[in-house]
C-alpha positions in Angstrom: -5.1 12.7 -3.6 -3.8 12.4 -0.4 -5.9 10.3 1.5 -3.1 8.2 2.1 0.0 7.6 5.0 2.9 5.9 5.3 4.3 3.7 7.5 7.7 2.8 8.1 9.1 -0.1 10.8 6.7 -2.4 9.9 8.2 -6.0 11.2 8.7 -7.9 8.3 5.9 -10.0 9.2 3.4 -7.7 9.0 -0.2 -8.5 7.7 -2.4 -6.3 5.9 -5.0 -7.3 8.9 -2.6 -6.3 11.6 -2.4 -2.5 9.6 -6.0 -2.3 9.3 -5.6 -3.5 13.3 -3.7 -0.7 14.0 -5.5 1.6 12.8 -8.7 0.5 14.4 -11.1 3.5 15.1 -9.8 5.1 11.6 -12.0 4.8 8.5 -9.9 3.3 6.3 -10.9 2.8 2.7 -12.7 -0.7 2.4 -11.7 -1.5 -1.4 -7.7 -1.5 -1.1 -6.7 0.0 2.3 -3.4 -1.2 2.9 -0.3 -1.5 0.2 3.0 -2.7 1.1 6.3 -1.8 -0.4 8.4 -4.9 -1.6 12.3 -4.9 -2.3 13.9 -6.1 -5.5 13.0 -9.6 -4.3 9.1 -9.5 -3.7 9.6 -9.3 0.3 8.3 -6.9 2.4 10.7 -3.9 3.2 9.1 -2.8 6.2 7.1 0.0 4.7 3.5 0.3 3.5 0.6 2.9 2.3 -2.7 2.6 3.9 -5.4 4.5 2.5 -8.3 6.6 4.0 -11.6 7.7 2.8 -10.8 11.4 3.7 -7.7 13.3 3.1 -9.1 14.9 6.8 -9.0 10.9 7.9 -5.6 10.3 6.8 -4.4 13.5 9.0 -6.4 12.3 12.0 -4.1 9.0 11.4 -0.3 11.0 11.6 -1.7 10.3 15.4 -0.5 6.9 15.2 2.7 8.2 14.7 5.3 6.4 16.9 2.8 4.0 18.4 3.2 0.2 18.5 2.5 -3.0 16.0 3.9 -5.7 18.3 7.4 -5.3 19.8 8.3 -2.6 16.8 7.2 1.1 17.1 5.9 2.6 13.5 6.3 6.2 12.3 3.7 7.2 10.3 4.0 10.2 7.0 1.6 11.5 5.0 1.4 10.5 1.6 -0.2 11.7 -1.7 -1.0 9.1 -4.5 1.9 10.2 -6.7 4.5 8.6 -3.6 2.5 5.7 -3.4 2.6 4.5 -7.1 6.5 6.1 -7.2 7.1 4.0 -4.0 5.5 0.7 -4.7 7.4 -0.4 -7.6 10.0 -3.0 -5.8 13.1 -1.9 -5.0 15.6 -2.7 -7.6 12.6 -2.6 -10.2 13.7 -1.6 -13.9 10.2 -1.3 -15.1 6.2 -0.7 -14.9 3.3 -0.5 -16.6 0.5 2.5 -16.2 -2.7 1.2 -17.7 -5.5 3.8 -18.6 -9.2 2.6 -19.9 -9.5 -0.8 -18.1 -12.9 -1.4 -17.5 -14.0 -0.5 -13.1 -14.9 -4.1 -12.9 -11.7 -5.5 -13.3 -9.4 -7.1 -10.8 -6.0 -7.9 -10.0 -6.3 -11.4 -11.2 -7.5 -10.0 -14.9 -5.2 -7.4 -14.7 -2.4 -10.5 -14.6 -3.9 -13.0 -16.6 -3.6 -9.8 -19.7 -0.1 -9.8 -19.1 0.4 -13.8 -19.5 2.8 -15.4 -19.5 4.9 -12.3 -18.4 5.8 -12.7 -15.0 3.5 -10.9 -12.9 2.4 -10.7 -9.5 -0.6 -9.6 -8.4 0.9 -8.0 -5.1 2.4 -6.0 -7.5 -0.6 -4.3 -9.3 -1.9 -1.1 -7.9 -5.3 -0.4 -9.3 -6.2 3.5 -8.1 
């Protein structure tokens, strides 16, 4: 799949509605379009994936390359899905968990309340 781009430069502050801002005019994927990257201590590192609903959108969106989110210019990759599950385990991460046959209905906040009373957080479950 890669229906996906990366971003790099982010500030820190960063909200997924100020990605899906920046890429207004883009079709972005309405179920889970943006994904940011967190370092070994569950903060933002600056980088995210947002995902399109077209490999042919998320090419259009390497436009964006360079251009502006506040006061910090982005740069902006293509991805493919094997990055973006690589690249969103935290920094520093030892471990993670690839679950097959979990029923389409099921959310973040099941996917964490199965893994009670691990530690989990639900920033850090990826459901593709």
């Amino acid at each position: 799949d890669k229906s996906f781009v990366r971003l790099r430069g982010l500030p820190f502050s960063a909200t997924e509605q100020d990605v899906v801002n920046f890429f207004a005019g883009y079709a972005l994927d309405p179920s889970e379009p943006v994904h940011f990257q967190l370092n070994a201590e569950g903060r933002p590192s600056g980088c995210c994936f947002a995902k399109f609903i077209s490999e042919q959108e998320a090419t259009r969106a390497l436009q964006k390359n360079r251009h502006y989110l506040g006061s910090r210019y982005v740069e902006v990759f293509p991805a493919t899905l094997d990055e973006v599950v690589t690249k969103l385990q935290p920094v520093g991460a030892t471990s993670w968990v690839r679950m097959r046959g979990i029923p389409f209905s099921a959310t973040k906040g099941d996917i964490k309340q199965f893994f009670e009373p691990l530690p989990t957080r639900e920033s850090g479950i990826f459901i593709v």
